[in-house]
C-alpha positions in Angstrom: 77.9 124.6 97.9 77.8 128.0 96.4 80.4 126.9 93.6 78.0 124.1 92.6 75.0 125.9 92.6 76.8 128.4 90.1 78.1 125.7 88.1 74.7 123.8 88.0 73.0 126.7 86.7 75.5 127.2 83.8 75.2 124.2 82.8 71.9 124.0 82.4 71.2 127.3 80.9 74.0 126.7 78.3 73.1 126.7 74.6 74.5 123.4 74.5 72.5 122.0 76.8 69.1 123.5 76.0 69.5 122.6 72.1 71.1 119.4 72.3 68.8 117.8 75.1 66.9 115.4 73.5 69.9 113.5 72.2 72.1 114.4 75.0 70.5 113.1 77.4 70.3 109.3 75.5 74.1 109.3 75.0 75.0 110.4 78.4 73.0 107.1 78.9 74.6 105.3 77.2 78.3 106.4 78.1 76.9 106.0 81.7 75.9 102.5 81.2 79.2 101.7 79.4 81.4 103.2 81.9 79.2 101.8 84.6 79.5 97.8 83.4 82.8 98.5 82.8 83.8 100.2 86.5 81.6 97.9 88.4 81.5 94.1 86.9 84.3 93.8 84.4 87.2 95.1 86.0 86.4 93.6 89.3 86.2 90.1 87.7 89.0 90.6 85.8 91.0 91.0 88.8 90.0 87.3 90.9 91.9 84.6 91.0 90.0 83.0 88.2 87.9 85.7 86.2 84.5 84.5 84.6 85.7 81.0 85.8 87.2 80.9 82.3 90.8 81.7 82.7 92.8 79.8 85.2 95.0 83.0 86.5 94.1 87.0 87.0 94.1 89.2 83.8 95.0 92.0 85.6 97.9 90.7 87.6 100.1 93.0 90.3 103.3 92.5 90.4 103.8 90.8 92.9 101.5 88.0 91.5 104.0 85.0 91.2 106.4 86.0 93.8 106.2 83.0 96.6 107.8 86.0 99.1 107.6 89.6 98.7 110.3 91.8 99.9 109.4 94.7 99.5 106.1 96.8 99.3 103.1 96.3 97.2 103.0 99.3 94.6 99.5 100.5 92.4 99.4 98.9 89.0 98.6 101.4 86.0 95.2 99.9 85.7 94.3 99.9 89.7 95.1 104.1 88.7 93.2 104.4 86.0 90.6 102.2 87.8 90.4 104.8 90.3 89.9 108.1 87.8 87.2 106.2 85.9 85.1 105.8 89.4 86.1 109.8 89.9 84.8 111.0 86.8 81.9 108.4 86.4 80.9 109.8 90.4 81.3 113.6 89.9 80.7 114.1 86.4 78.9 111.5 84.5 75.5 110.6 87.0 75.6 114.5 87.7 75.4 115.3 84.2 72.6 112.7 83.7 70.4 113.6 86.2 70.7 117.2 84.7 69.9 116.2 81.8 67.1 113.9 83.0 65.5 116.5 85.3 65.8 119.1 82.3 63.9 116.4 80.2 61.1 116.2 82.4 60.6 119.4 83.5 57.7 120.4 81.0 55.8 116.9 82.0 55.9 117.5 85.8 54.7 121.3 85.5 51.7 120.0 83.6 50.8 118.0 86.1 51.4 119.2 89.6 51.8 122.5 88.7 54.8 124.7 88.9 55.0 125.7 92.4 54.7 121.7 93.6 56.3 120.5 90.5 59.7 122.6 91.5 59.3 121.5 94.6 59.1 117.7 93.5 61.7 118.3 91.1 64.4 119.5 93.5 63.8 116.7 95.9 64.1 113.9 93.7 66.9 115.7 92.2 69.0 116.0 95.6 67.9 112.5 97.0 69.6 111.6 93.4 72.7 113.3 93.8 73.2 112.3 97.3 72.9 108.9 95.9 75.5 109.2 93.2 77.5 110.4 95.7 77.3 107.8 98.3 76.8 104.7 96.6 77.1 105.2 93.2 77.1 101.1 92.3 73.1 101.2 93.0 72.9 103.9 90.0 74.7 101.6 87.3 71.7 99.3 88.6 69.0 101.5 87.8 70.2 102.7 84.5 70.2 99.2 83.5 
């Protein structure tokens, strides 16, 4: 927890961050987004028995696809792999840096209007509630971006 706080805080104090955050934050959107579709709709379909109801057979076939018997054990196809990073990286980087981003964005606006000592407050608690979300259920936040 320490780590994180440490790693939060250098990210957002970075020069990087600071000067780039206007445009930062709309392409981290729109990687999010892209990664997002991609991780939770296309690949999926891609893998049924009949993908968009436009293809009569899988796109992304195992294997073992037209065996009638299978002798020996299922092994995981170079895309089921790479399937797997994408929802790593999209889960513990990607909405992490986005809701950095976004919470650096709106920082100014809240503090106007609540204050700083309540606007912190409100900005930390929709900030955790967000990355326990993107950390539990990280299909609901490819929703709301959209």
């Amino acid at each position: 927890c320490t780590i994180i706080g440490v790693l939060t805080f250098a990210v957002t104090a970075s020069t990087a961050f600071v000067h780039a955050q206007p445009y930062l934050a709309l392409v981290m959107k729109i990687i999010t987004i892209v990664v997002g579709v991609s991780v939770h709709y296309l690949i999926p379909h891609l893998r049924k028995s009949m993908p968009f109801l436009w293809f009569l057979t899988p796109c992304l076939k195992t294997r073992e696809h037209a065996l009638f018997e299978v002798h020996s054990e299922a092994r995981a196809m170079w895309y089921e792999k790479m399937y797997l990073w994408i929802k790593f990286v999209e889960r513990n980087v990607l909405y992490p840096l986005l809701i950095l981003a976004a919470v650096n964005d709106s920082v100014p606006l809240i503090k106007d209007k609540f204050g700083p000592t309540l606007g912190a407050l409100i900005l930390s608690v929709v900030s955790l509630k967000l990355f326990r979300q993107c950390y539990s259920f990280a299909v609901s936040q490819c929703k709301i971006l959209l």
